[in-house]
C-alpha positions in Angstrom: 58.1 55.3 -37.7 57.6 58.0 -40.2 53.7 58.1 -41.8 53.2 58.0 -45.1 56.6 57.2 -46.2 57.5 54.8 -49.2 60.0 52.0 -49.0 61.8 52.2 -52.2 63.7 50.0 -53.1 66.6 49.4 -56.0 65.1 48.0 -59.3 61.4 49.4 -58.5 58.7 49.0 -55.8 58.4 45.0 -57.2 61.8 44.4 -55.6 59.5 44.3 -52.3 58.8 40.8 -53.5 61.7 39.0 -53.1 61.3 37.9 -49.7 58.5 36.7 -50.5 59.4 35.0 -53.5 62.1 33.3 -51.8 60.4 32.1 -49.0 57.6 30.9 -51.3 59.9 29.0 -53.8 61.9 27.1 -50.4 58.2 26.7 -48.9 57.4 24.9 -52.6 60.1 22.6 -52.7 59.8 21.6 -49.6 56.4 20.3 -50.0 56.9 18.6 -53.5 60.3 16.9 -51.7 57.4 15.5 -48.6 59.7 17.7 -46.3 57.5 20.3 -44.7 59.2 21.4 -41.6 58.2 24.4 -40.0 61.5 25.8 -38.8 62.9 25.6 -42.4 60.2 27.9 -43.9 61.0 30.3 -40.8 64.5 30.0 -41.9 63.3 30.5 -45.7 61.6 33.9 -44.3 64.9 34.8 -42.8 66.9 34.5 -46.0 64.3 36.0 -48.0 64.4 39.3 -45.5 68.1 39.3 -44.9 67.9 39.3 -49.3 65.6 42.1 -49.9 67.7 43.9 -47.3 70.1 44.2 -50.5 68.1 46.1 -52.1 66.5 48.7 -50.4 67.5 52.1 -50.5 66.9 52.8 -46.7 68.2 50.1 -44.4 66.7 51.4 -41.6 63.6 52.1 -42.6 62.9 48.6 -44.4 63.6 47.0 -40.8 61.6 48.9 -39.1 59.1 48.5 -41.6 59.9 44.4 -40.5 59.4 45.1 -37.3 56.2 46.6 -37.7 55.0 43.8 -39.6 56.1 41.4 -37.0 54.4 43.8 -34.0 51.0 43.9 -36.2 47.6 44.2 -34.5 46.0 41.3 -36.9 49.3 39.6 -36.6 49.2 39.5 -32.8 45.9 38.5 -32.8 45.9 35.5 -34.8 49.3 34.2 -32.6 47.1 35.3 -29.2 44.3 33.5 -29.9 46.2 30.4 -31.3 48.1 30.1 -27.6 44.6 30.2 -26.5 43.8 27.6 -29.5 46.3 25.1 -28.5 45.5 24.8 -24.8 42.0 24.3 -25.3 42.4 22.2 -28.1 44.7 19.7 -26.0 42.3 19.5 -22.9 39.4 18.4 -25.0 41.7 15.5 -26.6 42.9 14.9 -23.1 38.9 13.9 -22.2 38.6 10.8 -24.4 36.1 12.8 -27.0 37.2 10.3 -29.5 36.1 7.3 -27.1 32.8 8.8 -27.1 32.3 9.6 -30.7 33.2 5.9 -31.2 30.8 4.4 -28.4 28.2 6.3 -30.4 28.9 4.7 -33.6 28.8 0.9 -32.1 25.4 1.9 -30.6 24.6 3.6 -34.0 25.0 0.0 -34.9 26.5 1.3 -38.7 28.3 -0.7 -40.9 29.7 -0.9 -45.0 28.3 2.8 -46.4 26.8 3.8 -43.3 29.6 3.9 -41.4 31.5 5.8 -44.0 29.0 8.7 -43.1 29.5 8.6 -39.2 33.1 8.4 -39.9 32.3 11.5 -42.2 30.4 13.3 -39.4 32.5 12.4 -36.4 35.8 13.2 -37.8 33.9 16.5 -38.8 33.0 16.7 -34.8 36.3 16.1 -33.4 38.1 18.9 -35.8 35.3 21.7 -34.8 35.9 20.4 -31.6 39.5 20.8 -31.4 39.7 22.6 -34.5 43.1 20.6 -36.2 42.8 18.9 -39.3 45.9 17.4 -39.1 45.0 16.2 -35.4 41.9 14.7 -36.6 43.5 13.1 -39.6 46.0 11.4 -37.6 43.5 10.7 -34.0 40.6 9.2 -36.1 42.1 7.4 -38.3 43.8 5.3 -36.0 40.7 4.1 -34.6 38.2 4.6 -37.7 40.0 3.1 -40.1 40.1 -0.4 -39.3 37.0 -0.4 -37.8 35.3 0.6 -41.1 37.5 -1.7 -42.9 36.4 -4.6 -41.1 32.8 -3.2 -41.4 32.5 -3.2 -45.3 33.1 0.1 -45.9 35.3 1.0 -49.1 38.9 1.8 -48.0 39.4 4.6 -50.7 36.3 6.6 -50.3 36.1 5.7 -46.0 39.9 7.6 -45.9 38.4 10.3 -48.1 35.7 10.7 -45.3 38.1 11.0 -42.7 40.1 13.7 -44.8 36.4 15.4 -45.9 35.7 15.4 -42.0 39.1 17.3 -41.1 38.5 19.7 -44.1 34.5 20.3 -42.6 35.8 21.2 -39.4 38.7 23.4 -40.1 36.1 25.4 -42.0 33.5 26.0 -40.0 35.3 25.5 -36.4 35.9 29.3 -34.7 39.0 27.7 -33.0 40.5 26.6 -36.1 43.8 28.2 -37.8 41.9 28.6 -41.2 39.1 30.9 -39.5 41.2 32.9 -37.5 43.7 33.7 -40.3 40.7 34.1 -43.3 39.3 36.2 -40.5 41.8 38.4 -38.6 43.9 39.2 -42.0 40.7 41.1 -43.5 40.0 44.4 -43.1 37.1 46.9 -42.4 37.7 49.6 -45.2 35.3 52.3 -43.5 35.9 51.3 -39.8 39.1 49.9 -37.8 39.4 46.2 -37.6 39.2 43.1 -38.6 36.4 40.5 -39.5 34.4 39.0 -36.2 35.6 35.3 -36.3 31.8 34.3 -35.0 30.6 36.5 -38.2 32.2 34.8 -40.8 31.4 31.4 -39.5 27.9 32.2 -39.4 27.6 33.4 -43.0 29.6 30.7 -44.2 28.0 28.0 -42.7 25.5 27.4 -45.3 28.1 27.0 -48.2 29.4 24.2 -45.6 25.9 22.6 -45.0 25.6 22.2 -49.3 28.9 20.8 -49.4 28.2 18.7 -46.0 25.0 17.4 -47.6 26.4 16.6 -51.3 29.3 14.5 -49.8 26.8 12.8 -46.9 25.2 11.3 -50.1 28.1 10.2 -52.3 29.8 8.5 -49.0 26.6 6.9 -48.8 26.4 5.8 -52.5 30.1 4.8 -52.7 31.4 4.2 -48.9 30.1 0.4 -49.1 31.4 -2.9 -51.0 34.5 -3.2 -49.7 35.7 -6.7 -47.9 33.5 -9.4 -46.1 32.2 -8.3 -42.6 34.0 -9.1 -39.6 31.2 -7.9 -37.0 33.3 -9.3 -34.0 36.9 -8.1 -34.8 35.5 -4.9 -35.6 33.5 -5.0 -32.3 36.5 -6.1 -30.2 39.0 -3.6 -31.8 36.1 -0.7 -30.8 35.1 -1.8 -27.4 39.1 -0.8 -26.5 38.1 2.7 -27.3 34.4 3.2 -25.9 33.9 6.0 -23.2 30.3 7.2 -23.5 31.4 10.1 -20.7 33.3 11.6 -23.4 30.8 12.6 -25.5 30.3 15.3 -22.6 33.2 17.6 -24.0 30.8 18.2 -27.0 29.3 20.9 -24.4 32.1 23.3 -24.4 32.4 23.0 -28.0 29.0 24.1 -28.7 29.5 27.2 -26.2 32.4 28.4 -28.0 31.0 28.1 -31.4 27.6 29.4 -30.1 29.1 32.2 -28.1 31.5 32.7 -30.9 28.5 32.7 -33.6 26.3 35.4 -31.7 28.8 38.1 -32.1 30.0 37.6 -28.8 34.5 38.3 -28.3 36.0 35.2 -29.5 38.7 35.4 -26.3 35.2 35.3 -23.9 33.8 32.5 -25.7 37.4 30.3 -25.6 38.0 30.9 -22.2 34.5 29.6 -21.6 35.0 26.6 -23.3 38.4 26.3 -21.4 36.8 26.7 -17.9 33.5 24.3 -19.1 36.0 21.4 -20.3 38.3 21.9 -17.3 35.2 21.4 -15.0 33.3 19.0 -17.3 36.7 16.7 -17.4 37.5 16.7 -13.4 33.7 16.3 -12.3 33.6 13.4 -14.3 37.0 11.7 -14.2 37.5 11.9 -18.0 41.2 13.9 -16.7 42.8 14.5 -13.6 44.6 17.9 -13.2 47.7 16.2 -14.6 46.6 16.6 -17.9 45.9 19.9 -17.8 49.3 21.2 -16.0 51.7 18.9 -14.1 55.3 19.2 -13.1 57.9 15.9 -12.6 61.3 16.0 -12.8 61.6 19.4 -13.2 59.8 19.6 -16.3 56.3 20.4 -17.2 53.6 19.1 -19.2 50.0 19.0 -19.7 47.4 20.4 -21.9 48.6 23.7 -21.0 52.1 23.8 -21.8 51.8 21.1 -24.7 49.3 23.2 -26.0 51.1 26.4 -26.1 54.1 24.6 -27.7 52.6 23.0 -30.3 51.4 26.7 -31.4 54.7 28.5 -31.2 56.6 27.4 -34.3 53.4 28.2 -36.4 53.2 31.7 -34.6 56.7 32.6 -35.4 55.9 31.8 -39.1 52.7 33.5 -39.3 54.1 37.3 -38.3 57.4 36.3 -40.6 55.1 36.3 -43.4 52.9 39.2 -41.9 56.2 41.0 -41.9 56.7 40.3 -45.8 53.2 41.4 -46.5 54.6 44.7 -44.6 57.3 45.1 -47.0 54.8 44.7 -49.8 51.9 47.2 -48.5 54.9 49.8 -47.7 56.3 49.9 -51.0 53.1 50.2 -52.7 53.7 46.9 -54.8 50.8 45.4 -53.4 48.9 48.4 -54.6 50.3 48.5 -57.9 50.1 44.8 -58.2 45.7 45.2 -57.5 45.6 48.4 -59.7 47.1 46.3 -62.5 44.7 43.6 -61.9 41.9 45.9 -61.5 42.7 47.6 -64.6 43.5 44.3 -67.0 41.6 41.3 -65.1 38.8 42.2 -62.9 36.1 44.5 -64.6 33.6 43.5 -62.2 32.5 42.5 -58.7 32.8 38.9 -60.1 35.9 39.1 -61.3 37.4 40.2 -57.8 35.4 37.1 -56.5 37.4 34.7 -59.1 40.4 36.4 -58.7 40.1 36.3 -54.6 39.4 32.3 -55.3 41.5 31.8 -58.1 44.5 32.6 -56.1 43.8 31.0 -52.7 43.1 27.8 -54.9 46.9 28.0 -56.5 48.7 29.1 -53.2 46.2 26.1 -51.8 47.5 23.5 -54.6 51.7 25.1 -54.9 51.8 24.8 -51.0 49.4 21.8 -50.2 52.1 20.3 -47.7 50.2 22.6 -45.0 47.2 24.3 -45.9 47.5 27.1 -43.1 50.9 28.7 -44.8 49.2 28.9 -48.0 46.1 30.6 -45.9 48.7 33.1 -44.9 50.7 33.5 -47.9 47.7 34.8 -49.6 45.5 36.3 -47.4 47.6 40.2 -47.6 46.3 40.1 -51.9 43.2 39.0 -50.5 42.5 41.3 -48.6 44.1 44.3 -50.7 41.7 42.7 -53.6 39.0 42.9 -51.3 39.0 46.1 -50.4 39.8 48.1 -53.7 36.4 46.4 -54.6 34.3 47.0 -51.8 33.5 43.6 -50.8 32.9 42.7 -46.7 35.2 41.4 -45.1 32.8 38.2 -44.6 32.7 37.5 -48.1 36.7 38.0 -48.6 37.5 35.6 -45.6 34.9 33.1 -46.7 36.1 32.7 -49.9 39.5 32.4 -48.8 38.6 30.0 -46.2 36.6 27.6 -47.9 39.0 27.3 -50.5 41.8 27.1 -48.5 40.2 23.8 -47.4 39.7 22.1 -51.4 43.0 20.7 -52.6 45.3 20.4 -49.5 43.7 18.0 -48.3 43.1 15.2 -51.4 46.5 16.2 -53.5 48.8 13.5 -53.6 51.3 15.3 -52.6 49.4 17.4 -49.7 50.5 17.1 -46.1 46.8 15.6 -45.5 47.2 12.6 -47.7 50.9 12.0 -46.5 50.2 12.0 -43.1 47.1 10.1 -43.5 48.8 7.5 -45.3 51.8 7.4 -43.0 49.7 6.5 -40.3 47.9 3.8 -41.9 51.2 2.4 -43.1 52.5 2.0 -39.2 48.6 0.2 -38.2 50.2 -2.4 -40.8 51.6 -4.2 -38.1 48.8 -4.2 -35.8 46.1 -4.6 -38.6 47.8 -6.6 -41.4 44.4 -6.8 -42.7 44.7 -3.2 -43.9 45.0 -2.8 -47.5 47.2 -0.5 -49.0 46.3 2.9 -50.2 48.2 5.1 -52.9 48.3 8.9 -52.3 46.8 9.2 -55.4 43.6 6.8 -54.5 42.0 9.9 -52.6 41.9 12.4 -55.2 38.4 12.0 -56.3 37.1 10.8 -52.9 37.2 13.5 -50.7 34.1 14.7 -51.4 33.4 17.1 -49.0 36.7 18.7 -50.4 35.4 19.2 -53.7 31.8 20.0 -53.0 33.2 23.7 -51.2 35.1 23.9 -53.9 32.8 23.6 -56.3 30.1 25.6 -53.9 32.3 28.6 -54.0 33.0 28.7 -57.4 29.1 28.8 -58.5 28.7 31.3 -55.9 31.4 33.6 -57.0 30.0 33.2 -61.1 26.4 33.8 -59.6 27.0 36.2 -56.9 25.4 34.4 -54.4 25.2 35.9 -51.0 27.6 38.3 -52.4 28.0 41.3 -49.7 29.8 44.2 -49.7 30.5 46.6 -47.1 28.4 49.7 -45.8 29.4 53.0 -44.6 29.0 51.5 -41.4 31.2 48.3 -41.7 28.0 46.5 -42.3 27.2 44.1 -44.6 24.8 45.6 -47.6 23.9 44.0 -51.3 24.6 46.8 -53.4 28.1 48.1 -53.7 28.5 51.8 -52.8 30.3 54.2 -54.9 
């Protein structure tokens, strides 16, 4: 491929964007219709490229400048390590972890407002465990729910905990699709690379904590008064799913978050905690090698290939869209599109801050139905804002992530809420003492949700903990020239 060369296209250098634009609208509709389906926006991609094809001047060169998106280092990486994800992830559900989050609540001995909160925390456990908000959505509330229910605790605001406890853990998780995207799509501009996933989890985590903390203490305040205590039904319906030995697959979560954390390579630190749960899981009987790789029939299955399947469809999306963004970078629209902001919107270090969460909160709200494809939609102007104003890539990828996190998961119309409330709605059966939830009864109880939210936003206006990047690639306070 030819250095330095332009993709023009006819119409202007904005043409780039119609790939993008199509894949975006289809993406859109699909949420507001409750359709989300993976393979379609893949298919959306694929109309949108075979489009722009139309409209470039050099065939050739604007596929190969689609194949070098799809062949991209920080693409690559991100689909790598979310094989690596999706295996891990799937052993540590296979070991009863839930079982032993709840055996610690019934010896916790929490009920009404108080149980709110543990159902706060442990959702918040299981998702930097496993690092899916969707998987702890749909695992914990099949188990929490009721429970709480049956324990006082005020369905609205104890549903909100459980989506405030997926949000918490999909930001500050290593293993989780929102860090690895906010990390591996933002770029060192005075060294090669990307953002250190253990990096950015490290100076994020005190935006986190303040958010944690605020929401702790409004689940607390508003988490009780619901319905008469049934101490025994709720005891009975948790004893089914009490494993104490579980809570030993918190061990190879806190090596890869502390391994990850310390600077150490993020592939070292998930293959530890593949090896550690593997071991932990057989030594103790919590698995038997089954469930990590098992062939009947002719077919296989197990946290292995499970795992790695459950990643690809989201993998083939992610270096579709990586391969728009090439289009874009190529062309120099996504230049021209920064310069014009730089020029008529952001006049200060600030005002790429805003802009940076301004963005990632309206891709986050148009495409709520699944909060990673608005993560990626965004993250290329991210990053291109990021850079033409000097700020580390730390900063950029917190931002991004944190806000990423805000609306998805409490809109009405977000694939949270939806798949939240479609699994309370098949418990009906089972637990007709369930009351009914609206999608719009968790908008102002997710707390957590809009406590980053809120968090960022002060710290972009303030400036707090603002960094920008050194000659070195390091982190510094005062922007060089």
């Amino acid at each position: 491929m030819e250095n330095g060369k332009r993709l023009e296209f006819r119409g202007g250098s904005f043409c780039a964007l119609i790939p993008f634009v199509i894949f975006i609208v289809i993406t859109i509709s699909l949420s507001f219709f409750n359709a989300a389906d993976l393979n379609m926006m893949i298919g959306a991609g694929v109309i949108g490229l075979l489009a722009g094809m139309v409209f470039a001047k050099d065939i050739n060169y604007y596929w190969d400048t689609v194949l070098e998106g799809l062949g991209s280092k920080v693409g690559m990486t991100a689909v790598l390590l979310w094989l690596i994800v999706g295996i891990y992830g799937n052993i540590l559900k296979s070991g009863h972890i839930v079982e032993g989050l709840v055996w610690l609540s019934v010896k916790l001995n929490v009920s009404g407002s108080a149980f709110t909160v543990a159902a706060f925390v442990f959702a918040a456990v299981f998702a930097m465990a496993t690092g899916s908000g969707f998987g702890t959505i749909s695992t914990m509330s099949f188990i929490l729910y009721p429970a709480g229910i049956l324990l006082s605790a005020n369905p609205a605001v104890l549903a909100g905990a459980i989506l405030s406890g997926a949000a918490l853990g999909d930001n500050l998780a290593p293993v989780s699709d929102t860090t690895i995207i906010a990390a591996t799509s933002q770029e060192y501009i005075n060294k090669n690379g990307t953002a250190d996933i253990g990096g950015t989890v490290r100076t994020r985590t005190k935006f986190v904590l303040i958010a944690a903390a605020i929401a702790i203490v409004l689940f607390f305040i508003f988490g009780g008064a619901g319905r008469s205590t049934d101490a025994a039904l709720a005891e009975q319906l948790l004893e089914k799913y009490q494993n104490p030995a579980g809570l030993l697959l918190l061990i190879p979560t806190i090596l890869v978050i502390v391994l990850a954390v310390k600077g150490g390579n993020i592939f070292v630190a998930l293959g530890t905690g593949i090896v550690a749960a593997i071991v932990i899981g057989l030594s103790f009987g919590l698995f038997d090698f089954s469930a990590v790789v098992a062939l009947q029939g002719g077919k296989l299955s197990g946290a292995i290939p499970e795992g790695v399947a459950g990643m690809t469809t989201v993998s083939i999306l992610l270096i579709m869209v990586v391969a728009m963004g090439n289009l874009l970078i190529k062309s120099g629209c996504m230049d021209q599109t920064v310069d014009w902001l730089n020029s008529k919107v952001i006049k200060s270090s600030c005002g790429a801050e805003l802009s940076i969460f301004v963005l990632s909160t309206v891709f986050g709200i148009l495409i709520a139905a699944i909060n990673t494809i608005a993560n990626i939609c965004v993250a290329p102007f991210v990053n291109v804002i990021g850079k033409k104003n000097g700020l580390h890539p730390y900063r950029r990828a917190n931002i991004l992530a944190t806000t990423i996190c805000s609306f998805p998961f409490f809109l009405p119309y977000g694939g949270c809420v939806l798949l939240l409330l479609g699994g309370l709605s098949s418990m009906k059966d089972a637990y007709p003492f369930l009351p009914s939830l609206a999608p719009t009864d968790m908008l102002f109880t997710a707390f957590y949700s809009w406590g980053i939210w809120i968090v960022m936003l002060v710290a972009c206006i303030t400036g707090w903990d603002r960094t920008f990047e050194g000659a070195g690639g390091e982190t510094v306070k005062t922007k060089s020239n």
